[in-house]
C-alpha positions in Angstrom: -3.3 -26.6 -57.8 -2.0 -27.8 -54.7 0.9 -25.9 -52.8 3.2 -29.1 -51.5 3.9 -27.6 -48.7 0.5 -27.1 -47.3 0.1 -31.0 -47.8 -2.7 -32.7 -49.8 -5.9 -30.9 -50.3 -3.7 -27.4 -48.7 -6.0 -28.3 -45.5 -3.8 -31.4 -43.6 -3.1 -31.1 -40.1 0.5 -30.6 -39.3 2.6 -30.3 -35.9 4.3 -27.6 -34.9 8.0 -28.1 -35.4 9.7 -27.5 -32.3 13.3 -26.0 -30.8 13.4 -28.5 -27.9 16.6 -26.1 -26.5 14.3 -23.1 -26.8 11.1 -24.7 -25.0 13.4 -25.8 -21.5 15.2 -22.5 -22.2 11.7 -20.6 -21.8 10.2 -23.0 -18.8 13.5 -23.5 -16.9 14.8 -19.7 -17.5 11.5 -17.2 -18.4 8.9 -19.3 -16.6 10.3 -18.6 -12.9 11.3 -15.0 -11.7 15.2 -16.2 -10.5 17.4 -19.5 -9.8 16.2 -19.1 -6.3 13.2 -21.2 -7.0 14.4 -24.4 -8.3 15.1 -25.6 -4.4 11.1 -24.7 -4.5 10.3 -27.1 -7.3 13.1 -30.1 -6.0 11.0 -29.7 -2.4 7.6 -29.4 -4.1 8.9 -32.9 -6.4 10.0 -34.6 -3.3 7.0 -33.7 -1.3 4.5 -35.0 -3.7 6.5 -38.2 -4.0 6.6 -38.7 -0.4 2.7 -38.2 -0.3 2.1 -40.3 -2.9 4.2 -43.3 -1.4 2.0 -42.7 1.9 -1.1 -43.4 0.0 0.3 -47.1 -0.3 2.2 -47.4 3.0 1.2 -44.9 6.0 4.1 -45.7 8.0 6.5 -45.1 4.9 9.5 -42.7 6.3 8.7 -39.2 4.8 12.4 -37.5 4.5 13.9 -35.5 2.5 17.8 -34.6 2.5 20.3 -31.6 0.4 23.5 -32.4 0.5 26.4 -31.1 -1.4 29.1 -33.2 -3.7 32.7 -33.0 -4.8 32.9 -30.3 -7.3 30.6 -27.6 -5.6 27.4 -29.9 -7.0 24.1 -30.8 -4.8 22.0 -34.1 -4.2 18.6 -33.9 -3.0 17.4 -37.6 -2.1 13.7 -38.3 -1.0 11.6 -41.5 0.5 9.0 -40.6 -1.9 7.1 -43.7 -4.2 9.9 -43.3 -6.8 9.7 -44.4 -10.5 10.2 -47.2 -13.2 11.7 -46.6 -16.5 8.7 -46.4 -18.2 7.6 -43.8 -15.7 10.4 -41.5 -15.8 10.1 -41.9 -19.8 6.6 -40.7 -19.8 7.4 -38.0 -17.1 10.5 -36.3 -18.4 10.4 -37.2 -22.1 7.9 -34.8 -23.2 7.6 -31.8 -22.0 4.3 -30.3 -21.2 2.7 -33.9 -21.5 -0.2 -34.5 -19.0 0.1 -38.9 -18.7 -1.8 -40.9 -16.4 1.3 -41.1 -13.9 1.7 -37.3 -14.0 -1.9 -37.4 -12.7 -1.0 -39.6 -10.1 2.2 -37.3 -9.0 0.0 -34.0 -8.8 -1.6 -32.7 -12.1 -4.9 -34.0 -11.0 -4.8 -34.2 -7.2 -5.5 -32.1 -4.3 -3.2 -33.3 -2.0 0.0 -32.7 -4.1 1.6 -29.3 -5.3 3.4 -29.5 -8.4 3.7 -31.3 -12.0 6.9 -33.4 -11.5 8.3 -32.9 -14.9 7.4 -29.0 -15.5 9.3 -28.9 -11.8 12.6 -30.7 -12.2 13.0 -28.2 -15.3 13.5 -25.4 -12.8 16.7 -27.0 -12.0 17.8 -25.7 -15.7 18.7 -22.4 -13.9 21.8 -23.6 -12.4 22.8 -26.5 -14.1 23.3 -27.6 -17.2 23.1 -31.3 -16.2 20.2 -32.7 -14.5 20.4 -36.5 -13.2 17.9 -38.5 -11.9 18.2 -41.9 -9.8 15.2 -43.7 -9.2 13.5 -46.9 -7.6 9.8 -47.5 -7.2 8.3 -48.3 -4.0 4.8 -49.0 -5.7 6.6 -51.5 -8.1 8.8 -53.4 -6.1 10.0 -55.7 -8.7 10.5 -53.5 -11.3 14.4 -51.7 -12.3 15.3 -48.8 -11.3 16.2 -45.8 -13.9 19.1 -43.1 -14.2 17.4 -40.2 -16.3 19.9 -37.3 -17.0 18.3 -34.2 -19.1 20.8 -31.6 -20.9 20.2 -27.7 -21.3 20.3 -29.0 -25.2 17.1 -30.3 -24.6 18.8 -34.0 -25.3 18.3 -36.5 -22.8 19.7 -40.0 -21.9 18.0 -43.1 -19.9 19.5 -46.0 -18.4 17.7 -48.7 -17.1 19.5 -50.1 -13.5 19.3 -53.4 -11.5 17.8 -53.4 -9.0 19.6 -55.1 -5.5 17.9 -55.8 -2.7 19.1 -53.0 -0.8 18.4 -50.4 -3.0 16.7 -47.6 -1.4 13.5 -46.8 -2.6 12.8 -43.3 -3.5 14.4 -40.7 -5.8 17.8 -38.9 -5.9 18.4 -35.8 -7.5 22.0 -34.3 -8.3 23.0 -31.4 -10.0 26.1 -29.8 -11.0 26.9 -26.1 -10.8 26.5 -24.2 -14.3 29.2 -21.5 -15.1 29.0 -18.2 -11.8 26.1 -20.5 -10.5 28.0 -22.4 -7.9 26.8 -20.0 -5.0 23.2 -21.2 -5.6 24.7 -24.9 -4.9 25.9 -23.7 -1.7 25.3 -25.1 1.5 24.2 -22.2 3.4 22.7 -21.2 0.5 20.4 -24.2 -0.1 19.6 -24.2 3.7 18.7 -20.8 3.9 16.4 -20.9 0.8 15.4 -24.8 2.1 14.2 -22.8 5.6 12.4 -20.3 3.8 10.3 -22.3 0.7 9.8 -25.4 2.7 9.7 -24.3 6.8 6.3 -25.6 7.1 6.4 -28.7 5.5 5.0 -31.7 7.3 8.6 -33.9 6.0 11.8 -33.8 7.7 13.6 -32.0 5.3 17.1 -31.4 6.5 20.5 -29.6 4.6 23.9 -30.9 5.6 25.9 -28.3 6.4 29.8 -27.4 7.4 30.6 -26.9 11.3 34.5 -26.0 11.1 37.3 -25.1 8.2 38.5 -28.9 9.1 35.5 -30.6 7.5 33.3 -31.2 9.6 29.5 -31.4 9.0 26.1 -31.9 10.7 23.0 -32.0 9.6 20.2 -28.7 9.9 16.3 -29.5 10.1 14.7 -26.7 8.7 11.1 -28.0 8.9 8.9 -27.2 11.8 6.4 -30.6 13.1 3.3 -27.8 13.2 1.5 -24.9 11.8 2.2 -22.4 14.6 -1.0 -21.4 14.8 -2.1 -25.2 14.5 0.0 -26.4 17.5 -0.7 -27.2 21.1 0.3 -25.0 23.8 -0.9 -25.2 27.2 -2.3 -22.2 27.5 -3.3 -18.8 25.2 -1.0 -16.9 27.1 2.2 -19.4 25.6 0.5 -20.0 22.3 0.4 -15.8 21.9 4.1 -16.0 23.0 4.8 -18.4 20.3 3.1 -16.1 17.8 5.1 -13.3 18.3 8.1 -15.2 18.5 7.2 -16.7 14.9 6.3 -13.1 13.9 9.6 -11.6 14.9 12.0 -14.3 13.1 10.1 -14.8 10.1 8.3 -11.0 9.0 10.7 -9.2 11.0 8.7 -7.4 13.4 6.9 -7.5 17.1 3.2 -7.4 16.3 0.6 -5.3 18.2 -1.4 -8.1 18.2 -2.5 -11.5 16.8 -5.9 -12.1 14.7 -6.9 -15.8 14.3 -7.9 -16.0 10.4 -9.9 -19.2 9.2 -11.2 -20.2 6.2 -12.4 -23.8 6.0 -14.4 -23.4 2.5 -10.6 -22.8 1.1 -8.8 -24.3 3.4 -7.1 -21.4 4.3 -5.7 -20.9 7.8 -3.1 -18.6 9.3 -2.7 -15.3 11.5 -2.7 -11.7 10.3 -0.6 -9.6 12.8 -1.1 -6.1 13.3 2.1 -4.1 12.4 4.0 -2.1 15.6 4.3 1.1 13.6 1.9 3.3 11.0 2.2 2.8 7.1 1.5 4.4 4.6 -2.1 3.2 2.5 -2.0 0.6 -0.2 -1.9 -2.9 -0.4 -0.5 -5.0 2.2 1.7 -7.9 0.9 1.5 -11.0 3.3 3.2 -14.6 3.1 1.3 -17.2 1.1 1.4 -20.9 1.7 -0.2 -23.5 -0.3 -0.2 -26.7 1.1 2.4 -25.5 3.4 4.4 -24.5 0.5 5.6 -21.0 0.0 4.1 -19.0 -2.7 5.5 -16.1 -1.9 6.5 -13.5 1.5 4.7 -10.2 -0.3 1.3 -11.5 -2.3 -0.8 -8.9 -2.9 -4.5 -9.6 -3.2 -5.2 -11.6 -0.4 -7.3 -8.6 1.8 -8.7 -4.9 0.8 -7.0 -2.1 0.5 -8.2 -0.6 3.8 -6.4 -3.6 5.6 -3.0 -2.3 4.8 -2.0 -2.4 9.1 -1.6 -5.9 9.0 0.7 -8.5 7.5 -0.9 -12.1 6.9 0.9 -15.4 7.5 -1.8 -17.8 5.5 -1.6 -21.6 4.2 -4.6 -22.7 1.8 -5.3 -25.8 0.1 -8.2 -24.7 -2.2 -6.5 -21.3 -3.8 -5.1 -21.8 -7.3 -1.4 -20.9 -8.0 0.0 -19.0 -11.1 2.1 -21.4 -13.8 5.2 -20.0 -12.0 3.7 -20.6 -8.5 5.1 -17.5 -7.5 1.5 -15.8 -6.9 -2.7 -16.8 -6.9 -4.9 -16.9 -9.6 -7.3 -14.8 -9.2 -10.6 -17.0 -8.9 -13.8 -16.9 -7.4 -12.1 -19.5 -4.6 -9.5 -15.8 -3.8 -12.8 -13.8 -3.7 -14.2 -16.0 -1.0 -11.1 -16.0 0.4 -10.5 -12.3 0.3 -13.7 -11.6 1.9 -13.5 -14.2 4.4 -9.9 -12.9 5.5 -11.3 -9.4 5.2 -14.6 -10.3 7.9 -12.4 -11.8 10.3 -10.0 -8.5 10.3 -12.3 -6.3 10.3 -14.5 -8.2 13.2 -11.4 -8.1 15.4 -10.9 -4.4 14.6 -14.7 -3.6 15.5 -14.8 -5.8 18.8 -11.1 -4.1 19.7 -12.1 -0.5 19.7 -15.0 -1.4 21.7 -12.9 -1.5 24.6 -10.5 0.8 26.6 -7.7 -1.9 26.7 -4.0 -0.9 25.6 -4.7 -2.4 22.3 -7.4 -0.6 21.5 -5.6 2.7 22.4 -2.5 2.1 20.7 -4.5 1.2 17.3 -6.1 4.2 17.7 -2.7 6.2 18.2 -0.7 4.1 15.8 -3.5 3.2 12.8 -6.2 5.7 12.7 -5.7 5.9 9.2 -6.5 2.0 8.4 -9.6 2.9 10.6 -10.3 5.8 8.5 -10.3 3.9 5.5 -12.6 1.2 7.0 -14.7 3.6 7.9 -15.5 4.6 4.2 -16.6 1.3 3.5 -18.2 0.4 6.5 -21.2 1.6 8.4 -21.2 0.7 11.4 -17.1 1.3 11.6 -18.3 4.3 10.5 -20.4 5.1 14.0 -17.5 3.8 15.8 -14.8 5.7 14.4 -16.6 9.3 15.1 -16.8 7.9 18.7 -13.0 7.2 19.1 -11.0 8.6 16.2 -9.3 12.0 17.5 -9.3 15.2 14.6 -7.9 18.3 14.7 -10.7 21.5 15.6 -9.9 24.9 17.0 -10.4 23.3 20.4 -7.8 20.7 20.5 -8.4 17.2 19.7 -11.5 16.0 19.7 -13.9 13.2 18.7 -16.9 13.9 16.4 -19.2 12.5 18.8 -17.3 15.3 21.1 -17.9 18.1 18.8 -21.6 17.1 17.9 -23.0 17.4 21.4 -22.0 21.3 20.9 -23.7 21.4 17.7 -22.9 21.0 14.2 -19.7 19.4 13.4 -18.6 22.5 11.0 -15.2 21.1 9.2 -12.8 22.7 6.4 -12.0 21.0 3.3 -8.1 21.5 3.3 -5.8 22.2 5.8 -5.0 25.7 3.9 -8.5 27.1 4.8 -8.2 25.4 8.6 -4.8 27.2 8.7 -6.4 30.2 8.1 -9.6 30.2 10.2 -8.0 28.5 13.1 -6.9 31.4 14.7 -9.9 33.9 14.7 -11.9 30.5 15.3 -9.7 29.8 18.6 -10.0 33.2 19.8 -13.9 33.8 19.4 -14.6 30.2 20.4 -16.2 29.0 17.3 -15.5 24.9 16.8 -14.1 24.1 13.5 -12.6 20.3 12.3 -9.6 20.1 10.2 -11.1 17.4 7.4 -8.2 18.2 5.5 -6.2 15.2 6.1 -6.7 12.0 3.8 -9.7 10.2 4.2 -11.3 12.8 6.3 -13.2 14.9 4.1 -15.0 12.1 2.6 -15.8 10.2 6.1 -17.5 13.3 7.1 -18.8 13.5 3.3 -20.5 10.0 4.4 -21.2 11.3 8.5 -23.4 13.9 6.7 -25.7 11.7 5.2 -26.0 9.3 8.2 -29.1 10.0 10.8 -28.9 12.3 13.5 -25.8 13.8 12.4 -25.6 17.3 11.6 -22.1 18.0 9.1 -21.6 20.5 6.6 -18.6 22.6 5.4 -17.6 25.9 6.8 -18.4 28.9 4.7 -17.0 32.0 4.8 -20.6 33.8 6.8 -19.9 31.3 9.9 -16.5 33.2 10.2 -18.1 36.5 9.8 -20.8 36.0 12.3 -18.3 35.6 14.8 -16.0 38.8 13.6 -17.1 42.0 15.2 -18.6 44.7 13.0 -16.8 47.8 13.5 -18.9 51.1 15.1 -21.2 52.4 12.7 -19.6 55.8 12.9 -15.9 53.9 12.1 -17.7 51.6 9.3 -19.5 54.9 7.7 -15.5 56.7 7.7 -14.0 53.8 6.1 -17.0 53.4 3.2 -14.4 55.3 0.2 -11.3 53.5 1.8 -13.1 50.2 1.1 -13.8 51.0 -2.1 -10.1 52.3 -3.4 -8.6 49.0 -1.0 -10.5 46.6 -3.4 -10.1 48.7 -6.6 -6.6 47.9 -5.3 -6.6 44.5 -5.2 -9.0 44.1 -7.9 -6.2 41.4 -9.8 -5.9 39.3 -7.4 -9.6 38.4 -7.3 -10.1 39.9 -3.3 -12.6 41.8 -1.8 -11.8 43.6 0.9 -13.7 43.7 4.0 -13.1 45.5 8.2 -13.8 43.5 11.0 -12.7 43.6 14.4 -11.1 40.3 15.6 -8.9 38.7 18.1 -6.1 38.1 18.2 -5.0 41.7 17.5 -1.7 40.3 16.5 -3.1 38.6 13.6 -3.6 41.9 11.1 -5.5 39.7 8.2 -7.1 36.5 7.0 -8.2 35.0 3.8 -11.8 33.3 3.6 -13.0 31.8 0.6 -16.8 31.5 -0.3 -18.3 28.6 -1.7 -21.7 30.2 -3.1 -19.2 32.9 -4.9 -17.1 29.8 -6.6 -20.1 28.2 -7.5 -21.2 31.7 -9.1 -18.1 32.1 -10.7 -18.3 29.0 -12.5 -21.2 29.5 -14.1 -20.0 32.8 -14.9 -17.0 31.1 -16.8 -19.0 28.6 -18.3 -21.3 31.2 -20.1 -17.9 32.8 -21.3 -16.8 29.9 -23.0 -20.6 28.5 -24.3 -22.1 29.0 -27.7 -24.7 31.5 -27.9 -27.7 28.8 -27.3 -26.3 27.5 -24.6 -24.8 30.7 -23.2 -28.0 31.8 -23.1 -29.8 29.2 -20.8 -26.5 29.2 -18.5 -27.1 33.0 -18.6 -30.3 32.6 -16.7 -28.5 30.9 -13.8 -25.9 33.3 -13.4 -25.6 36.4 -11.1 -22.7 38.8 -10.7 -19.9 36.5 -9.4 -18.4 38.1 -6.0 -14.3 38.3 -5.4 -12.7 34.7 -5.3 -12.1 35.3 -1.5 -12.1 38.1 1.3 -9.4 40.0 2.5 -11.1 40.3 6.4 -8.7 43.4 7.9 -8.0 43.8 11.8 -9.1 46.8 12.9 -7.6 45.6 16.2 -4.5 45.7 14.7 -2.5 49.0 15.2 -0.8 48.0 11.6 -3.9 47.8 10.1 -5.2 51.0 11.1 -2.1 52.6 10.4 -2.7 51.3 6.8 -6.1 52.7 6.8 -4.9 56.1 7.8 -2.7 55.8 4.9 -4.8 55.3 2.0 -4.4 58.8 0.2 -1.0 57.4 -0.2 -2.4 55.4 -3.5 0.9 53.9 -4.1 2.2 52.7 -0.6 -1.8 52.6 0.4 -1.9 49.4 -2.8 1.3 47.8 -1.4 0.7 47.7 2.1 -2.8 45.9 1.3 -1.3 43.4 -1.1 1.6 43.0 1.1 -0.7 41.5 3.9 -2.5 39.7 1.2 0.5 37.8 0.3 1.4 37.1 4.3 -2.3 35.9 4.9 -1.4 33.7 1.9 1.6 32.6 3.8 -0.1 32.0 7.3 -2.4 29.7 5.6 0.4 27.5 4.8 -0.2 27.8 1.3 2.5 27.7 -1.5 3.1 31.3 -3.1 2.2 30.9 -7.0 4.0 33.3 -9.3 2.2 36.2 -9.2 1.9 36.1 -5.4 5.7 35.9 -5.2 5.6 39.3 -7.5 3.1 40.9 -5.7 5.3 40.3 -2.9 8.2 41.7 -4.5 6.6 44.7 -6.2 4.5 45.5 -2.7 7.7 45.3 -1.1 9.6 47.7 -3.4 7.2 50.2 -2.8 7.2 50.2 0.6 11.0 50.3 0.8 10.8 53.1 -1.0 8.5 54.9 0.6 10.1 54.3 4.1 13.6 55.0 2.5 13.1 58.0 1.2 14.5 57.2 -2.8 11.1 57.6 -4.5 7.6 58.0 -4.4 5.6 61.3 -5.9 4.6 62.2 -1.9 8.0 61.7 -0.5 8.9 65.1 1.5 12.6 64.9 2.4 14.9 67.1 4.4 18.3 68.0 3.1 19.9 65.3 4.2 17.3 62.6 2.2 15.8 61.5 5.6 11.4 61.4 5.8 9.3 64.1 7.0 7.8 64.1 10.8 4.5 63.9 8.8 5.7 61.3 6.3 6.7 58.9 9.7 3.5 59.3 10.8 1.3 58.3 7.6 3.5 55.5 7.1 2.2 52.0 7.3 
């Protein structure tokens, strides 16, 4: 049997049934990101019907004006080709259809921006009343037509006579919907006029109060030029200009200008470097298509690594989302991208070639943009170890600096530099602080470029520089070794003597790289099954202490300690009390159990110099320490 509701045969084709109301509710309301862009869509209408009426007459005026009415409402009235009845049926009476004159007013044509019907929804946002006046310059004899659309999704069309001074061209007029009459507004519309349609090649102008007593004039918000596109009579006024445009439309005074030119898209504009650092990411840059705003913070239109630079670009070729609000991204962005991203990165390249004030103050102000296009780029690469400055035991210096004395010997965080910087400084051994961002991996990539010579710093190019101490000294201190790291055995230390300036500095912390590599394959056998265990096994030697406790035996506190150590109690807290400070002077953040070993070593060694406990404690009558005590005290 045949269900009657799935037609004849169950298989017919049906429509869908539509809630007209719901479909203008989603375009006009869902489609756009706010109400802000329906003076977008009324420009991007009138623009395309302007162009379109130049196709037929060159000379054709191409204006378009925003006015406001009685009753807080707006009219937006254009010189544009303009439309018969039949036109504005097929236009505005089916939403979403693509017709032969809809082809004609953009759908299928370079040179215009929008779809006229899909546009004049926009205007949904604030009004609830749309009305549309309209006489055709490309049929002069023909009527002209009143078309007003309801939020309801209901529509009436009246056909006009047509007299013979008629203006040809569209007008658009809209009344305020309920808290919506600030978008009507006259500063309003001019402000957001200025900002969607600024580059515009129409004289688009918003009439606008003067004085409480009525009086009006009319704005131009349109400039006559690209202002990158314009005359000037020399380079000298044309970077003048730039600036100028910089500072009232992104807000800042630029570093400098880079011309960017893309003819395979169109695509034309300036990218200007920012006056202060950022931090990494994206950069979001002002978008024009067809000299129509997309948007002031696109993302996607350069690399990551570009991120000290704004763009200011108009395309023709690039491909808008349904909302216009953002690209598509296509293989014509790609070409784009990469296009944009060459030019930027050839200005960068020929900039820091030279000792001008530019090139010092991107140096000073972006060496982290540099950085990153170092890690994607060889030959920035080369030139960034010739001009960047990082951070050594010597001051600042270049890489190309520190390679002429040798090796270019670098930490991997600034906790370890921290730590080696000071016995480094003192016994003239160059280290680099890599442990900035991007650094460690630029010299990661320095390593395995020709003629360079860049490892890491291990813990033995410390200790070749730290003095042994006397053999006689070394042979004395062989038990108190042993008992200082049976000590410290928890906190994964060994404990070593060395003689080391400055004599201030009673410890320091060095990690080994070879013992963390042992150690994890120690822990991996641990937690492997037996097979496995066993092959890891074979790899595996007796992991050494996680790092190395390196005592000052220049240090008079140090010694003191030493002299201390059948004192088992106070000998353990004084050791893991200059643990935890070594810990500290490395910058490093105290974990929990270095903040109780703090707290326990420092118990014990107010106790010990207070005289309220301790098994060796000799006290007087009156509770004070011994002569002797005083003097074995740490």
């Amino acid at each position: 049997m045949t269900d009657p509701a799935l037609g004849t045969g169950g298989d017919a084709a049906q429509s869908f049934q539509v809630d007209l109301r719901g479909v203008v509710d989603l375009l006009s309301r869902h489609l756009y990101s706010g109400p802000r862009v329906y003076v977008r869509e009324l420009l991007q209408n009138a623009t395309d019907a302007v162009t379109a009426r130049r196709a037929l007459d060159v000379d054709a005026p191409a204006r378009v004006r925003f006015r406001g009415t009685d009753g807080g409402g707006l009219e937006v009235t254009d010189t544009g080709v303009g439309l018969t009845p039949d036109e504005a049926r097929e236009l505005l009476a089916t939403v979403g259809r693509s017709s032969k004159r809809d082809l004609e007013l953009g759908g299928g044509r370079t040179e215009f921006l929008g779809q006229f019907g899909i546009g004049l929804l926009s205007a949904f946002t604030v009004s609830d009343r749309i009305e549309l006046e309209s006489y055709s310059a490309a049929h002069p004899d023909a009527p002209g037509v009143r078309w007003v659309g309801h939020s309801d999704g209901t529509y009436d069309l009246t056909v006009l006579d047509r007299t013979p001074d008629a203006p040809v061209g569209s007008t658009v007029r809209l009344r305020p919907r309920r808290d919506m009459d600030h978008w009507l507004a006259p500063e309003t519309v001019a402000a957001l006029a200025t900002e969607f349609g600024s580059l515009l090649p129409l004289d688009v102008a918003v009439e606008v109060p003067l004085d409480a007593a009525g009086d009006v004039a009319w704005r131009r918000v349109t400039e006559p030029d690209l202002p990158w596109r314009a005359t000037y009579l020399d380079d000298a006024a044309r970077e003048r200009a730039l600036v100028h445009y910089c500072e009232r439309t992104l807000g800042f005074t630029p570093l400098a200008c880079i011309d960017l030119d893309v003819p395979l898209t169109g695509a034309s504009g300036v990218a200007f470097v920012l006056p202060a650092a950022v931090p990494p990411g994206g950069g979001r840059h002002r978008v024009y298509l067809k000299r129509m705003l997309v948007g002031e913070r696109v993302d996607g239109l350069l690399p990551d690594w570009a991120f000290y630079v704004r763009c200011v670009v108009d395309a023709d070729g690039l491909v808008p989302t349904a909302s216009r609000e953002a690209l598509y991204d296509d293989e014509a962005l790609l070409v784009t991208r990469d296009a944009l991203a060459g030019q930027v990165r050839d200005w960068t390249v020929r900039t820091l070639r030279t000792t001008s004030r530019v090139a010092r103050e991107l140096v000073a102000t972006h060496h982290l943009a540099v950085r990153s296009l170092a890690l994607v780029d060889d030959e920035m690469l080369d030139l960034a170890a010739q001009v960047l400055p990082f951070e050594t035991s010597d001051g600042p210096r270049t890489l190309a600096e520190v390679a002429v004395e040798g090796a270019v010997v670098h930490t991997t965080s600034i906790e370890e530099y921290r730590r080696v910087a000071p016995i480094a400084r003192a016994q003239g051994l160059l280290v680099v602080n890599a442990g900035y961002v991007y650094d460690a991996d630029l010299l990661g990539r320095l390593s395995a470029r020709a003629g360079w010579d860049v490892r890491p710093l291990r813990a033995r190019d410390v200790a070749q520089v730290l003095d042994h101490v006397a053999p006689g000294r070394e042979l004395a201190l062989l038990d108190t070794l042993r008992a200082a790291t049976a000590a410290v055995r928890d906190l994964d230390v060994e404990v070593v003597v060395r003689r080391f300036a400055p004599e201030d500095l009673p410890a320091v912390l060095l990690d080994d790289r070879d013992d963390e590599h042992r150690r994890g394959v120690a822990a991996a056998v641990d937690a492997a099954d037996d097979l496995w265990g066993g092959v890891l096994a074979g790899f595996a030697t007796e992991p050494a202490p996680a790092r190395r406790l390196v005592l000052n035996d220049a240090s008079t506190t140090v010694r003191r300690l030493l002299a201390g150590a059948h004192r088992p109690d106070v000998f353990a807290a004084g050791l893991r009390s200059l643990y935890v400070t070594a810990v500290l002077l490395a910058g490093e953040p105290l974990r929990g159990r270095d903040a109780t070993t703090m707290t326990d070593a420092m118990t014990v060694l107010l106790e010990a110099g207070l005289g309220t406990a301790g098994p060796d404690a000799a006290r007087d009558p009156e509770g004070s320490a011994t002569t002797d005590d005083q003097e074995d005290a740490p």
